[in-house]
N, C-alpha and C positions, 0 to 999 in steps of 0.2 A: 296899464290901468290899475291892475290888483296886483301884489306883492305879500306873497303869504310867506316869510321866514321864520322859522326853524320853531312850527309854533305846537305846544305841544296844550295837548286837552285832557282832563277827567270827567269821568261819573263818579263822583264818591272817591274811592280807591283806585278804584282800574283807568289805567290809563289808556285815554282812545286815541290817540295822537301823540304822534311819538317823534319832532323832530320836521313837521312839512315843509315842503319848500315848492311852491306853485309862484309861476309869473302866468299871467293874462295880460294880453296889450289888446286894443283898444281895436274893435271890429271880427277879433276871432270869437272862432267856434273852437271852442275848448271841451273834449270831454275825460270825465274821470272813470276807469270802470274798476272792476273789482269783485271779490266775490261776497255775497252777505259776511254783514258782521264786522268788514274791513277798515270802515270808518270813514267811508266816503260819505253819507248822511253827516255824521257830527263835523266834515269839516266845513259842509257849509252853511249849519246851523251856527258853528263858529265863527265865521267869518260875518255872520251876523249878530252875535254877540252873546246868543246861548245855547251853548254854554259859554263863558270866557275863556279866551285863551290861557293857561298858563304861565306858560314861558313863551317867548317868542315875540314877532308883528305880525298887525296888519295892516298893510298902506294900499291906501284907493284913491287914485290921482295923487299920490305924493302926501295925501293926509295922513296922519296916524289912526286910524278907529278900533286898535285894540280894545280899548276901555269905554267906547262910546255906547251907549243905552241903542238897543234894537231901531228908537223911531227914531231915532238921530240918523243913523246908516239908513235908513228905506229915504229919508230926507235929502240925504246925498248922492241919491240914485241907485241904490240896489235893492232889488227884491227876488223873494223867494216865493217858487211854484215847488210848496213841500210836498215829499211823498207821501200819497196815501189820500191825496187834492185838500183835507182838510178844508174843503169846503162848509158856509153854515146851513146845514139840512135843511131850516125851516123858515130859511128868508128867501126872497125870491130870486131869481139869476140877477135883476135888476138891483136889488139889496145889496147882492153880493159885490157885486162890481162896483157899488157904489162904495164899500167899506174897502175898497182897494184903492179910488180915488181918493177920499178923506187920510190915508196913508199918505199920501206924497203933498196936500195941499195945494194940487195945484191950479184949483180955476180952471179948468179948462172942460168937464164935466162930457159936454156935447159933445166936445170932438171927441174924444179919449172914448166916450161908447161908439162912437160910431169907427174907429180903428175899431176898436175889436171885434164890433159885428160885421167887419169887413172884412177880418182874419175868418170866425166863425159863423157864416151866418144864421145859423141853427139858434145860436144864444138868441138872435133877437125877436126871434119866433116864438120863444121861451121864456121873456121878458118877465110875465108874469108869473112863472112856474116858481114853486120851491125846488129848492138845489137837489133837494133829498131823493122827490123824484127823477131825476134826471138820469139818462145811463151813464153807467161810467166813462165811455169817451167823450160823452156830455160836461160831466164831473169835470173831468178833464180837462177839457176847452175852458168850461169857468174858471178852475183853479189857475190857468196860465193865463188867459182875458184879465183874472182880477189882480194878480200879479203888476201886469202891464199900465192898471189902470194909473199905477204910480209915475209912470214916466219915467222908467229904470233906465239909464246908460247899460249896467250891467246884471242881466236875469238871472238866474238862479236857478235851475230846471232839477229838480230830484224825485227821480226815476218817473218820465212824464207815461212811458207804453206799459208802466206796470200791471199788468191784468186785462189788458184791452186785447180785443183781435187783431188779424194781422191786417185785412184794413182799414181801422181806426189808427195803428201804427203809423200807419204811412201818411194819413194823414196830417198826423202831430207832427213826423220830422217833418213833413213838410212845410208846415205851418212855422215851425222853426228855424227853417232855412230862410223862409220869406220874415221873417222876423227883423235876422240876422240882415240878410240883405237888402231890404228894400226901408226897413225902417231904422237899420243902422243901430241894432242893439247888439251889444256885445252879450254870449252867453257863456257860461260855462253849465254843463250837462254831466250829472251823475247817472249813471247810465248802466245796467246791468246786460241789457242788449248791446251787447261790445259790436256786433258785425254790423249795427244799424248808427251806433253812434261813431262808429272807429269812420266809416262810409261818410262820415257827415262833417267831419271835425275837421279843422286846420290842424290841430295840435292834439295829444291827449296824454294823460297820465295815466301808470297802473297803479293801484294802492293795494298792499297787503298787509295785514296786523297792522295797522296806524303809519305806515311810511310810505310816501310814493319810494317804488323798485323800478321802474322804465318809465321814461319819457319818450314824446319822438314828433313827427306825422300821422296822422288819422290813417294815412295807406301803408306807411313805416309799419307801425303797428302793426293792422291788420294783415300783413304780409310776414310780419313775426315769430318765428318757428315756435316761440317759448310762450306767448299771448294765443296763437291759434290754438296751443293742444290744450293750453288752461283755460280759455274762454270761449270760443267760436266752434273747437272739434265736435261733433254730432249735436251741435244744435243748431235748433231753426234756422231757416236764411231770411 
């Protein structure tokens, strides 16, 4: 489904990618972890087109969309649930989700909120709330609902448990999982929680300074001698 080669990205001068090389086929849980700073954020802001790639490709279903404008790629089915939810504070969850619809064009309005209030039902409680008040596993739930609202083949999860408790955590992969399976979206997950995404994934990458270094199985991984002492040894379960 996605084919990311040898693609290499800047800010300015420094270079944040250095050479990637990611495959996703179609139905997995793909996740990438990493330690801050590594460039797992900019490669999937890349893969959506900002910053642009460099050098290199990117093919999604056998397209090329290196050089395609951001609503071209959300057009062709991918979307991003950025870190940090990027939600808009003072429209209402209903607003919100609405400018997640208007993203993919797809007519389908009704049904599409009622998926999501079907993943979340909290949101539809919330309907009329601004975003701004909401908690952050609220936050949360929006930013990946309004994501969805597109009609992605392929989601884009960057760091969804960042700053949440542990069961709002559990919640989210779960919600991820039911994603994944029941509605047949392919994801790929940047994930700093390596023991909850390693757990979750079909597949996963490690990134350090701009290169994936290992590839494998999500249990591959996490059974890892060189992955556990760098990412999983004394932290949380």
């Amino acid at each position: 489904m996605l084919t990311v080669a040898g693609v290499h990205a800047f800010y300015g001068s420094i270079e944040a990618l250095r050479g990637v090389d990611v495959e996703i086929d179609a139905g997995e849980i793909v996740a990438l972890i990493g330690a801050n700073g590594a460039g797992k954020s900019t490669l999937l802001m890349t893969i959506c087109g900002c910053p642009r790639a460099a050098r290199g490709q990117i093919l999604f279903e056998g397209r090329d969309i290196t050089g395609l404008p951001t609503f071209e790629i959300v057009r062709l089915g991918i979307a991003q649930s950025p870190e940090g939810r990027r939600i808009f504070p003072r429209m209402t969850v209903l607003e919100n989700l609405q400018i997640g619809a208007s993203a993919g064009s797809n007519g389908h309005l009704a049904e599409d909120l009622a998926r999501v209030f079907a993943l979340f039902p909290i949101l539809e409680n919330r309907q009329a709330q601004r975003g701004g008040t909401l908690s952050g596993g609220e936050q949360q739930m929006l930013a990946i609902g309004r994501a969805l609202m597109s009609r992605p083949r392929l989601l884009l999860l960057d760091e969804p448990s960042l700053g949440l408790a542990p069961l709002v955590v559990r919640q989210i992969f779960a919600v991820i999982r039911e994603i994944n399976e029941r509605q047949r979206v392919t994801v790929f997950l940047v994930e700093q929680n390596a023991q909850q995404a390693l757990r979750l994934a079909h597949r996963a990458y490690v990134m350090q300074s701009g290169r994936i270094t290992l590839q494998g199985g999500g249990r591959e991984l996490l059974a890892n001698p060189e992955v556990r002492a760098a990412y999983l040894e004394g932290r949380a379960r």
